[in-house]
Residue frames relative to the residue before (quaternion, step in Angstrom):
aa qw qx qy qz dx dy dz
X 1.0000 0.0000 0.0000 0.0000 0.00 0.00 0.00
X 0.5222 0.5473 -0.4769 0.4475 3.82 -0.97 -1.02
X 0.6031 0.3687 -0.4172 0.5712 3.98 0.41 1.18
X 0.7959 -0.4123 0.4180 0.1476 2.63 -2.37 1.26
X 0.7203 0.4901 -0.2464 0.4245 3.51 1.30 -0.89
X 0.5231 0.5718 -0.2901 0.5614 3.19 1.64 0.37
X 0.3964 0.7362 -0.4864 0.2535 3.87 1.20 -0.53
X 0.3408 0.6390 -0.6767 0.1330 3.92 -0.91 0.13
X 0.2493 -0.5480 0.7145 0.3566 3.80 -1.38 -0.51
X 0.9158 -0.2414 0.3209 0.0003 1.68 -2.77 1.65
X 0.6992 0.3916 0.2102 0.5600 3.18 -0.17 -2.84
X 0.1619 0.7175 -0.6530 -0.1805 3.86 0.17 -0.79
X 0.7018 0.5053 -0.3751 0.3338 4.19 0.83 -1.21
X 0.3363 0.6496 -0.5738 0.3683 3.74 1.19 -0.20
X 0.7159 0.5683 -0.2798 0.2937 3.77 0.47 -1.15
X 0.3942 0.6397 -0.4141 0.5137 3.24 1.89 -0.26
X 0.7022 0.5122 -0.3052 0.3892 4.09 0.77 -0.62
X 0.1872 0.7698 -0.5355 0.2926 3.45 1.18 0.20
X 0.8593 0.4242 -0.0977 0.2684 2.47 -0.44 -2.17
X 0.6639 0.4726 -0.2781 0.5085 3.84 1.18 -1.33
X 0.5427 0.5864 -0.3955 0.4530 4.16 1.40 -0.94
X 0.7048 0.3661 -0.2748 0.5419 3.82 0.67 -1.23
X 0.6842 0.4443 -0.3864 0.4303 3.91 0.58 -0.01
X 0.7231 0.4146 -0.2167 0.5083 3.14 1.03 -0.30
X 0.4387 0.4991 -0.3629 0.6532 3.51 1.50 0.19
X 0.6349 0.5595 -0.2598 0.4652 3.60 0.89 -0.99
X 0.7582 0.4667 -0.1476 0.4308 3.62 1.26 -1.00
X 0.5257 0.4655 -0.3291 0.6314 3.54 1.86 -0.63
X 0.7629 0.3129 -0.4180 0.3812 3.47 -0.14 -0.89
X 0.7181 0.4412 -0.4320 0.3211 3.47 0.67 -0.08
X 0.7164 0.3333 -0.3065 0.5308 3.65 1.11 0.10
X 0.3976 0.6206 -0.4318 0.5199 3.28 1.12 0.50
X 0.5090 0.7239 -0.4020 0.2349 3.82 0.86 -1.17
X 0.0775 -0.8008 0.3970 0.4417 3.67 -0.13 -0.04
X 0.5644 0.7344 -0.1426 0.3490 3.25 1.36 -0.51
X 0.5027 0.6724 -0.3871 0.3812 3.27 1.77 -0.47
X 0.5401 0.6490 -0.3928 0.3645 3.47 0.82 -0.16
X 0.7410 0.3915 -0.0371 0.5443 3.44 1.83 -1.15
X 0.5568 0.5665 -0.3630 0.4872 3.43 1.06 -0.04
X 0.6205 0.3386 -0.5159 0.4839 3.96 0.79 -0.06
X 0.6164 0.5563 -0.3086 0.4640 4.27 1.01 -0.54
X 0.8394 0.2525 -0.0034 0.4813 3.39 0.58 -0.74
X 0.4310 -0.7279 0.5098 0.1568 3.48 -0.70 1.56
X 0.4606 -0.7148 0.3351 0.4058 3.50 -0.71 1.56
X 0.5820 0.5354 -0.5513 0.2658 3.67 0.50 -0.56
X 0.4479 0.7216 -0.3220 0.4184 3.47 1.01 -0.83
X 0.8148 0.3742 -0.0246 0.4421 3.13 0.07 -1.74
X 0.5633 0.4555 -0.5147 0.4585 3.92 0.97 -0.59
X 0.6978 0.5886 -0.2788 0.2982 3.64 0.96 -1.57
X 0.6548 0.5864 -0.1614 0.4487 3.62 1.46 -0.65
X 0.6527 0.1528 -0.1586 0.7249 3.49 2.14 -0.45
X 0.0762 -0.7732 0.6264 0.0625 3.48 -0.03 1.34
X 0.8159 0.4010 -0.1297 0.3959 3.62 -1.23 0.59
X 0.6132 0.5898 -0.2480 0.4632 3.47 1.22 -1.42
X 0.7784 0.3726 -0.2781 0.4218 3.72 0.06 -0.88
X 0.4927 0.4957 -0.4375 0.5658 3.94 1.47 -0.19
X 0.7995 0.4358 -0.3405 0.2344 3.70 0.34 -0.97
X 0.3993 0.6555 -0.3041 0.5643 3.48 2.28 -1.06
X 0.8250 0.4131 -0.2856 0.2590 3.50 0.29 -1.03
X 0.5549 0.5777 -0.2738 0.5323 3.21 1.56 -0.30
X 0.8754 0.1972 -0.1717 0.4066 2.89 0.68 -0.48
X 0.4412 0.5519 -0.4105 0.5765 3.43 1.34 1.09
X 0.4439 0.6247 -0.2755 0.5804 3.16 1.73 -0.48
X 0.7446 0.3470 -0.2904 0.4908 3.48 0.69 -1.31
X 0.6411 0.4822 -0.4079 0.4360 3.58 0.30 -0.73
X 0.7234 0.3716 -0.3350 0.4758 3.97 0.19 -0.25
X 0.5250 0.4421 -0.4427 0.5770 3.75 1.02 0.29
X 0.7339 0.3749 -0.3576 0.4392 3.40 0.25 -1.19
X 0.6451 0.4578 -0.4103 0.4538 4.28 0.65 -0.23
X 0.6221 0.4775 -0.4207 0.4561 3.39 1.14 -0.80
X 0.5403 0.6119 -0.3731 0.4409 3.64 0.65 -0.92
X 0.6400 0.5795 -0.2859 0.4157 3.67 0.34 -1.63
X 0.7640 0.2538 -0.2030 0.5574 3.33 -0.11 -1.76
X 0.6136 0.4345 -0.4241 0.5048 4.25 0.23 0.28
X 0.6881 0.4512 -0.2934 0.4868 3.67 1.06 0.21
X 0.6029 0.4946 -0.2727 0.5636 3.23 1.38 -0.75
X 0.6236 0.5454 -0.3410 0.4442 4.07 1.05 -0.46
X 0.7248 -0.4978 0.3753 0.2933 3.53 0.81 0.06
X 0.4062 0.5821 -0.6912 0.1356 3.99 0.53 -0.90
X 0.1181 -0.5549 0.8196 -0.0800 2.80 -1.96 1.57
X 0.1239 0.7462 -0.5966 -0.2679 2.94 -2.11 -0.12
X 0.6267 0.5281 -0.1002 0.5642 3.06 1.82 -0.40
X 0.4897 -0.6841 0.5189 0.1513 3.18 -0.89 1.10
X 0.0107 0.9015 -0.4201 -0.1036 3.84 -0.62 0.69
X 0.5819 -0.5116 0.2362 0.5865 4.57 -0.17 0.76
X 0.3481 -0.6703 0.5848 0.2959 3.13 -1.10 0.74
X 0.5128 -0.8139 0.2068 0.1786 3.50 -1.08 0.82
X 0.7151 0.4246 -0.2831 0.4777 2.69 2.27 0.78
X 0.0558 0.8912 -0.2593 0.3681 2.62 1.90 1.34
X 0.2409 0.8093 -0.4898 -0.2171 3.81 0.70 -0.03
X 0.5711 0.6612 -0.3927 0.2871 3.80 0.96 -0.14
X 0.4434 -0.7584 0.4384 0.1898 3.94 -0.47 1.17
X 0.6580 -0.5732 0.2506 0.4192 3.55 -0.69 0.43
X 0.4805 -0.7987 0.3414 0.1207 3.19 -0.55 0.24
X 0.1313 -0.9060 0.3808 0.1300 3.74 0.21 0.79
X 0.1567 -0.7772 0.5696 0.2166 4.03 -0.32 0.65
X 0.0392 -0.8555 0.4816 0.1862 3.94 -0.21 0.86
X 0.5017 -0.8103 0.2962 0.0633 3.65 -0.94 0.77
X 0.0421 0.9208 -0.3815 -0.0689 3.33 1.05 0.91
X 0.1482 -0.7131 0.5666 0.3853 3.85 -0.76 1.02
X 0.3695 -0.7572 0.5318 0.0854 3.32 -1.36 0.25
X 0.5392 0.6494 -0.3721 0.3862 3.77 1.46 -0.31
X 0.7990 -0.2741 0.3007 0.4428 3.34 -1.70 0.67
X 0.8619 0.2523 -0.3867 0.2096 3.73 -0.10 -0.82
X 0.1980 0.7505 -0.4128 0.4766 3.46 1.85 0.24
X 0.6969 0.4151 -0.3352 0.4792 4.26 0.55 -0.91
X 0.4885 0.5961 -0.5692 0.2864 3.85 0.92 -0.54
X 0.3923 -0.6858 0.5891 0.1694 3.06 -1.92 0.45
X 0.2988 0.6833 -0.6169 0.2515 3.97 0.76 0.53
X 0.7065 0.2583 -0.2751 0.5987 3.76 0.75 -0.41
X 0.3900 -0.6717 0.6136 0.1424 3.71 -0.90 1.07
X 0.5840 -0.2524 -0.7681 0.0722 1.73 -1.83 1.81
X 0.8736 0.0575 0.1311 0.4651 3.69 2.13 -0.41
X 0.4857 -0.6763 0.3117 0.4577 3.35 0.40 0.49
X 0.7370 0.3301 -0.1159 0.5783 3.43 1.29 -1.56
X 0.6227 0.3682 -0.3944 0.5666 3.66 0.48 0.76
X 0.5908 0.3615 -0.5222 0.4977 3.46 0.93 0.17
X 0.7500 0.3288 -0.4349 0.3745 3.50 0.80 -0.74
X 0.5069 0.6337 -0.3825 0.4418 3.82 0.93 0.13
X 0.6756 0.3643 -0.2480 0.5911 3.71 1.30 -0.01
X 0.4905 0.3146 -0.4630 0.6679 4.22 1.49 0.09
X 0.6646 0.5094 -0.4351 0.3311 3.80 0.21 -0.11
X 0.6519 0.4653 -0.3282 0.5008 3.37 1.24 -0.76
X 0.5299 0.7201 -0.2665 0.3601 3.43 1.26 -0.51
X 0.6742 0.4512 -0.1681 0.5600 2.95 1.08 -1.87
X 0.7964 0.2875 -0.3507 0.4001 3.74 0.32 -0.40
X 0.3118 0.6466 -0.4426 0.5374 3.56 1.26 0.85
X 0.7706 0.3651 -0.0692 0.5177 3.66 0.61 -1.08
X 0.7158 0.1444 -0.2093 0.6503 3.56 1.06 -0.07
X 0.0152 -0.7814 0.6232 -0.0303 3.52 1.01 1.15
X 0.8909 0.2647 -0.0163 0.3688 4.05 -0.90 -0.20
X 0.6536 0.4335 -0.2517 0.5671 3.03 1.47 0.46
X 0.5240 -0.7147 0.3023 0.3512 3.89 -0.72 1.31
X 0.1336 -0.7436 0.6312 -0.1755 3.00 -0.91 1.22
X 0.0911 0.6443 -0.7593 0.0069 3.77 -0.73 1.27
X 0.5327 -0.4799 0.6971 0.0001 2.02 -2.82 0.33
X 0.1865 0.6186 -0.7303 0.2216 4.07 -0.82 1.06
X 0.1512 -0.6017 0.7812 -0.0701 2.82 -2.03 2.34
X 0.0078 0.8275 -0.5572 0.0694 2.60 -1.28 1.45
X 0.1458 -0.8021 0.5790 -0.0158 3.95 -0.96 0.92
X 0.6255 -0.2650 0.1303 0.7222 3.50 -0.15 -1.06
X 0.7231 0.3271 -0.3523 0.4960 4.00 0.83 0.31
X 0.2308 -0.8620 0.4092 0.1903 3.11 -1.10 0.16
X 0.0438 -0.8784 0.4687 -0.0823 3.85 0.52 0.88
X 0.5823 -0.6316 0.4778 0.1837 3.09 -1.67 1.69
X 0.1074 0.6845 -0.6819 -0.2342 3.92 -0.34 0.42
X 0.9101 -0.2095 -0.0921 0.3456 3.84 0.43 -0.09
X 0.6374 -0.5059 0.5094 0.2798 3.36 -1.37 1.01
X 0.7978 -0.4216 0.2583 0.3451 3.16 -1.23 1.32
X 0.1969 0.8222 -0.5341 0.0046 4.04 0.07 -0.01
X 0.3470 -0.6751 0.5679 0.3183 3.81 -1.12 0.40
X 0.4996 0.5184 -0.5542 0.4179 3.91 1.24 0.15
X 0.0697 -0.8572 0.4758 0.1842 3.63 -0.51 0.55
X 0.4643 0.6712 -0.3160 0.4838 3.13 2.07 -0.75
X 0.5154 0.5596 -0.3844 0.5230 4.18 1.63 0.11
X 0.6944 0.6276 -0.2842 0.2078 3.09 0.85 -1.04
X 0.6092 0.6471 -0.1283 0.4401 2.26 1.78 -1.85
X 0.5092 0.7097 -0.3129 0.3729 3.61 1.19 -1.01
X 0.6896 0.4404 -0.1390 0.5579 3.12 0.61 -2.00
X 0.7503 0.4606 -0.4210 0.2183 3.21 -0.15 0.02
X 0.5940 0.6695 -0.1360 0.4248 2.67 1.72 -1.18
X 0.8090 0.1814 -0.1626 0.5350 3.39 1.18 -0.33
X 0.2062 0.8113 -0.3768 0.3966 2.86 1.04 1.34
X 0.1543 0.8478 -0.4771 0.1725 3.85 0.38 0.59
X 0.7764 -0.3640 0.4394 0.2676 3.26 -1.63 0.16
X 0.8010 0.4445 -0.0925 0.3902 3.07 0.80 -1.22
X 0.6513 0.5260 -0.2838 0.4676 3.43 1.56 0.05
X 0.3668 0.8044 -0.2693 0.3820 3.05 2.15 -0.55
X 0.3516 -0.7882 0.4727 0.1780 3.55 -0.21 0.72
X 0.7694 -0.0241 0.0054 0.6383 3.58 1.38 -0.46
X 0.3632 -0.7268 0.5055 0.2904 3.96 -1.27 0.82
X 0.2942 0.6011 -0.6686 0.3240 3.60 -1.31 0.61
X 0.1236 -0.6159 0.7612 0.1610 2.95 -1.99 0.19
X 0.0570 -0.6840 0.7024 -0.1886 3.30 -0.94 1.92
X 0.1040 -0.7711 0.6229 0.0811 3.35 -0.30 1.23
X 0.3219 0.7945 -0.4180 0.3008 3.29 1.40 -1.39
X 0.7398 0.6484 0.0076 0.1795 2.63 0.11 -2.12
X 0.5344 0.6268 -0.0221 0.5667 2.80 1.35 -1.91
X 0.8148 0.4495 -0.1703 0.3240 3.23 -0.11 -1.26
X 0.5840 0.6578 -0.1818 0.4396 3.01 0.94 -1.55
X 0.7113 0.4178 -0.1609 0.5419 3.57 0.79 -1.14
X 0.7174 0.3062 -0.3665 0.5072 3.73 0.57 -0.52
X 0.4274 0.6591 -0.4359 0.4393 3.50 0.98 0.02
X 0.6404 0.6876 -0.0596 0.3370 3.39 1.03 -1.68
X 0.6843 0.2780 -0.0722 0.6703 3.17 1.53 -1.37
X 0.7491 0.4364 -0.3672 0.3370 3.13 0.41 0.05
X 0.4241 0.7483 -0.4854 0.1565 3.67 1.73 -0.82
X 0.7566 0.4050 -0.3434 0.3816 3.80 0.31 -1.22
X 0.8100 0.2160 -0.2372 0.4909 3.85 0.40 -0.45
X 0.3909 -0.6895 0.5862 0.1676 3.63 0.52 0.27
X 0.2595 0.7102 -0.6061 0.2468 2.85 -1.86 0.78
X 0.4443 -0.6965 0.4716 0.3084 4.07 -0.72 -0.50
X 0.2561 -0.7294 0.6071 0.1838 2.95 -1.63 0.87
X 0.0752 -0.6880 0.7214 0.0250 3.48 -1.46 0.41
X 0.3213 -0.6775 0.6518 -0.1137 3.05 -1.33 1.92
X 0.1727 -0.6246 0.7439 0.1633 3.69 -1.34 1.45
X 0.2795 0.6919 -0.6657 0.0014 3.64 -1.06 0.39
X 0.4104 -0.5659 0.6668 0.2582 3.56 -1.87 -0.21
X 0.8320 -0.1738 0.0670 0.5226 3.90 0.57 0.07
X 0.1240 -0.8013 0.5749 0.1095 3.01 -1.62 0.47
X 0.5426 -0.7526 0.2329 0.2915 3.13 -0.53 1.00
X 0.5764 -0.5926 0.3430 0.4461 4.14 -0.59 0.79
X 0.7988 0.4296 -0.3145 0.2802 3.50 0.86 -0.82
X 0.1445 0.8171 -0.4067 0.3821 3.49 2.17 0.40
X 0.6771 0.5645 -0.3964 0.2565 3.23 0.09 -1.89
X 0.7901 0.3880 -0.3218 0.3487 3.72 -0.07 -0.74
X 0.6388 0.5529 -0.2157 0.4897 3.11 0.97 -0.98
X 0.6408 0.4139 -0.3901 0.5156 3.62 1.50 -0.07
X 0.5816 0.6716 -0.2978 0.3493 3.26 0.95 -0.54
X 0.6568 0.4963 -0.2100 0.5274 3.52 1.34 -0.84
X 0.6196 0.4502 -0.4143 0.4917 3.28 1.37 -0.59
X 0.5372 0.6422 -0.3987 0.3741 3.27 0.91 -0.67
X 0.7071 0.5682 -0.2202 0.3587 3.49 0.64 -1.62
X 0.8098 0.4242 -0.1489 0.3770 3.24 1.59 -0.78
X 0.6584 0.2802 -0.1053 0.6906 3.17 1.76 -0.51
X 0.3271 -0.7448 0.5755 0.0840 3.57 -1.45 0.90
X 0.3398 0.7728 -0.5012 0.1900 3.60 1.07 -0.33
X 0.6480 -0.5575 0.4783 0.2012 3.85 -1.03 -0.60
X 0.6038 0.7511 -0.2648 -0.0348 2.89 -0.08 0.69
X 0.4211 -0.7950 0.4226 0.1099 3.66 -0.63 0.65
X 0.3210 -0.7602 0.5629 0.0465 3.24 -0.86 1.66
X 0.1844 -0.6974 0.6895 0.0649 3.82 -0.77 0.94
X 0.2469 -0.8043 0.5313 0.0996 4.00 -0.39 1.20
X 0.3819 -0.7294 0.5581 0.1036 4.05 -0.86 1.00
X 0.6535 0.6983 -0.1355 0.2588 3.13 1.20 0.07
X 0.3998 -0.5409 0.5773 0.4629 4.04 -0.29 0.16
X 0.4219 -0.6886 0.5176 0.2827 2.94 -1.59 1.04
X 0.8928 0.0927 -0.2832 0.3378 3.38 -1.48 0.62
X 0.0184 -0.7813 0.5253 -0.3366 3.03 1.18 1.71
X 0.4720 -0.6170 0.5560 0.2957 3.43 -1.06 -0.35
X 0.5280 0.3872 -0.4427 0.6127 3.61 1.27 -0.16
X 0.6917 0.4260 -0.4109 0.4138 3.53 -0.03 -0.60
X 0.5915 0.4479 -0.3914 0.5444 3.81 0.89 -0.33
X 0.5331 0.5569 -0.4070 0.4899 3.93 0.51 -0.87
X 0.7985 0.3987 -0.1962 0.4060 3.61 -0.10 -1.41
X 0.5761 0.4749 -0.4274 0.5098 3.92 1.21 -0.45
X 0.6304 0.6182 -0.2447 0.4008 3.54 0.69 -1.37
X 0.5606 0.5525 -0.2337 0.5708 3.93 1.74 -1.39
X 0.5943 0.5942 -0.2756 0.4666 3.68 0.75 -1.55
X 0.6397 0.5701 -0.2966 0.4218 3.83 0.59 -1.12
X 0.8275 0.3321 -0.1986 0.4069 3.06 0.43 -1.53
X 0.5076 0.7605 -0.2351 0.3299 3.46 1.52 0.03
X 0.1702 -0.7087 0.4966 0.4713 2.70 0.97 -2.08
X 0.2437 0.8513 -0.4092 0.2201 3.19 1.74 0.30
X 0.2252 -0.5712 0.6982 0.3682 3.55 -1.73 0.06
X 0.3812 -0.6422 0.6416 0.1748 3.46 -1.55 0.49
X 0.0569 0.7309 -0.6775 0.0600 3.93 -0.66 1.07
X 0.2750 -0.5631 0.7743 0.0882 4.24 -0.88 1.43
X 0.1984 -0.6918 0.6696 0.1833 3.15 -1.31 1.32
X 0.4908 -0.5944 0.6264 0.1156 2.96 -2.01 1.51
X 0.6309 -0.4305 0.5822 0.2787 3.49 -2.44 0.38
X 0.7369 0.4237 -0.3002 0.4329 3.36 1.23 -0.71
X 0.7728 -0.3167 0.3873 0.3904 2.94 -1.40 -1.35
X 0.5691 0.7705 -0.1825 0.2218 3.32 1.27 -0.94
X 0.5941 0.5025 -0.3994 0.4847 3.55 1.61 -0.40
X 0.6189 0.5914 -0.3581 0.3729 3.58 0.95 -1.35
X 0.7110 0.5667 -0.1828 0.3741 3.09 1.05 -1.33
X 0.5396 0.6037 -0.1510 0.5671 3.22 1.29 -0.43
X 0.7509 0.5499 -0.1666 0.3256 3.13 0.87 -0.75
X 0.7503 0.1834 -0.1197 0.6237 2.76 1.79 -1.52
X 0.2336 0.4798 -0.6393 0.5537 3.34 0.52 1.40
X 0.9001 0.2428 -0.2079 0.2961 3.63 -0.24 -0.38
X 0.5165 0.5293 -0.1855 0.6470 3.01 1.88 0.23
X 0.7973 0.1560 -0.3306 0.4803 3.34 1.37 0.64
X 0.3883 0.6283 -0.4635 0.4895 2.85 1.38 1.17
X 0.5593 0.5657 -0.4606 0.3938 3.49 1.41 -0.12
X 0.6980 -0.4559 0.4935 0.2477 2.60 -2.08 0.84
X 0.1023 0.6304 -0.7686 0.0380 3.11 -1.49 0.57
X 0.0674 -0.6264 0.7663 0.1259 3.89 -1.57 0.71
X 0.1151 0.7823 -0.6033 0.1039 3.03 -1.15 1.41
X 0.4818 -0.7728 0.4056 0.0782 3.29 -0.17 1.73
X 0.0638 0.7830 -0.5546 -0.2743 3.31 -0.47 0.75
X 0.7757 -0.3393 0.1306 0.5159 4.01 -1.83 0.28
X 0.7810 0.3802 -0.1998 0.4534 2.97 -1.57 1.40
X 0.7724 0.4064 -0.1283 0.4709 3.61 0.70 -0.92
X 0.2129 -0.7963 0.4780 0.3033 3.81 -0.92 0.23
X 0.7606 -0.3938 0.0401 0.5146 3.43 -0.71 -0.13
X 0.5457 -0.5839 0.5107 0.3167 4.05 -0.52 0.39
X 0.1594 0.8184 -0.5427 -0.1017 3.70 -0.37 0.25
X 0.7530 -0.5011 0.3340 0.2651 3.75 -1.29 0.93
X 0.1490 -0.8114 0.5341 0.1847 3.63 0.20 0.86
X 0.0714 0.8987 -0.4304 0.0451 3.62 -0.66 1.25
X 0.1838 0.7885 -0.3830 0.4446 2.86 1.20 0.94
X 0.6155 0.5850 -0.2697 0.4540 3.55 1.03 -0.22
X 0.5006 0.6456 -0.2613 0.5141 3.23 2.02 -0.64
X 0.4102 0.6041 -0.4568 0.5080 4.32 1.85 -0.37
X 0.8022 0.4823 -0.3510 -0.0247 3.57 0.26 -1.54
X 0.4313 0.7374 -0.3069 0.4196 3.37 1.78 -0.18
X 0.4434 0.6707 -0.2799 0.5246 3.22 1.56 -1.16
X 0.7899 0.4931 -0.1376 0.3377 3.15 -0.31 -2.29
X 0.5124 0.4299 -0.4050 0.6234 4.45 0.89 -1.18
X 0.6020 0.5859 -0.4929 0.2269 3.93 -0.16 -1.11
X 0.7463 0.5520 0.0003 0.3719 2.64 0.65 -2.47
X 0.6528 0.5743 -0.1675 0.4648 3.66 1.41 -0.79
X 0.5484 0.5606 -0.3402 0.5188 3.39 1.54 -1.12
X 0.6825 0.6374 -0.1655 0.3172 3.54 1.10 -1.30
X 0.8280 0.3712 -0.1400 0.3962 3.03 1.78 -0.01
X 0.4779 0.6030 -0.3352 0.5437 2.42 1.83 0.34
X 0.1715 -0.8480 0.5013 -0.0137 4.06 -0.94 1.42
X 0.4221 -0.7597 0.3778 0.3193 3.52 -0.82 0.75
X 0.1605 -0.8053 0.5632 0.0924 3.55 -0.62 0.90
X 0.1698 -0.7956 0.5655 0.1353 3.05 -1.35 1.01
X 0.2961 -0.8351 0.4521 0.1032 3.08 -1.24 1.18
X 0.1335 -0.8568 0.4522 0.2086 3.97 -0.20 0.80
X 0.1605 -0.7756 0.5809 0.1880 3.59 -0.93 0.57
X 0.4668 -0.6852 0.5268 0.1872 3.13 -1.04 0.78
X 0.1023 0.7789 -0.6043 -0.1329 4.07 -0.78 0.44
X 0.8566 -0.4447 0.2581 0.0435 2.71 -1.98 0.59
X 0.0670 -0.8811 0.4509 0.1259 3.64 0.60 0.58
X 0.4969 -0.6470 0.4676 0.3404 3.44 -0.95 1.73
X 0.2932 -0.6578 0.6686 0.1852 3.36 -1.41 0.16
């Protein structure tokens, strides 16, 4: 969810007031007019030439008042698009983490390994999100669940660790593939994915894009790679066509960290018993609008006083 393809209102029957707001806007400005008194006597050309200016300023600002009601009664309906934690939810978002596993994962340009560095930010990351669900998906040319969201993370860390090429059942690099499946586990409780890799191939790009087009989760790419490398360019260029974040792993601490900061800012709708999903009331986002639109209606009157001639 957390997409445009989700947009509806809250309230939706408020919208039934349109029609009576613009009729009743339709009913002030018409007894409000001052001039209606002079418009059956007097031919409008007559009459426009007799109130220079006046009917541009009325209109503008009768103009404003029927935006600022249309706006109103479209604020009171609810526009939603995003799903928001339910508040009796006690379980934290979940992360699904993505280990590649193929032959080029064994290179040594990153000491002690590409796949043992990323098997040591993994042990990390599930240090930092001790107690909190955390899966696990190896992928090559296949992609296989090693575990289902779990609050042991000190497991996770395991599995990963002995994770290699060589258990892989088949070579390739199918993130696609990858994805798709952490997508899978994750549809009913939502949450984010993060992917350890060293490159992605150029002909990916489309084939990420559709996944994109279809799924909204999170997700965040952690690069194996020397910086300005050409895998590490490949995998920004992949990230694009995603919607991806791009994280160059660091000597320090600073990618992991990075990571789960932004991995608990994802969305998650979790329903609690009984209830459906909760959505984000956003309609509050009119009221800036609405002061504008108000300033616009307000007009300067002058007021003459008469004085007193001595006698």
């Amino acid at each position: 969810m957390n997409s445009f393809a989700d947009f509806h209102f809250i309230r939706p029957l408020w919208l039934i007031a349109l029609p009576i707001v613009i009729g009743l806007w339709w009913l002030v400005k018409r007894s409000s007019d001052p001039l209606r008194g002079w418009r059956p006597a007097i031919s409008p050309a007559l009459l426009d030439a007799l109130t220079v200016g006046r009917d541009s300023r009325e209109r503008w600002r009768n103009l404003s008042i029927l935006t600022g009601w249309i706006i109103a009664t479209l604020a009171i309906a609810g526009p939603t698009w995003k799903p928001e934690p339910s508040p009796f939810a006690d379980d934290p978002v979940p992360v699904m983490l993505i280990l590649k596993a193929s032959e080029s994962m064994d290179l040594t340009d990153l000491s002690p390994s590409r796949l043992e560095r990323a098997q040591l930010k993994i042990a990390d990351f599930a240090e930092e999100r001790k107690g909190q669900p955390l899966g696990l998906i190896a992928y090559s040319g296949t992609s296989h669940l090693v575990l289902p969201p779990t609050r042991d993370t000190s497991v996770v860390a395991t599995m990963a660790a002995n994770i290699s090429p060589d258990i892989m059942p088949k070579e390739g690099d199918d993130l696609v593939a990858a994805l798709e499946l952490a997508q899978s586990v994750l549809a009913k409780q939502g949450g984010s994915i993060v992917v350890f890799l060293d490159n992605i191939p150029a002909s990916d790009e489309a084939a990420l894009s559709t996944f994109r087009q279809g799924n909204s989760l999170p997700v965040h790419l952690l690069g194996v790679a020397m910086e300005n490398s050409p895998e590490l360019e490949a995998i920004r260029t992949a990230a694009s066509a995603l919607g991806a974040t791009t994280t160059l792993i660091a000597a320090d601490s600073s990618d992991v960290e990075s990571l789960v900061k932004r991995t608990a800012r994802a969305p998650v709708a979790v329903a609690a018993a009984g209830e459906g999903v909760r959505w984000s009331e956003a309609g509050w986002w009119f009221v800036p609008l609405l002061a504008t639109l108000l300033l616009l209606t307000f007009r300067r009157e002058e007021i003459t006083t008469g004085e007193e001639v001595p006698t």
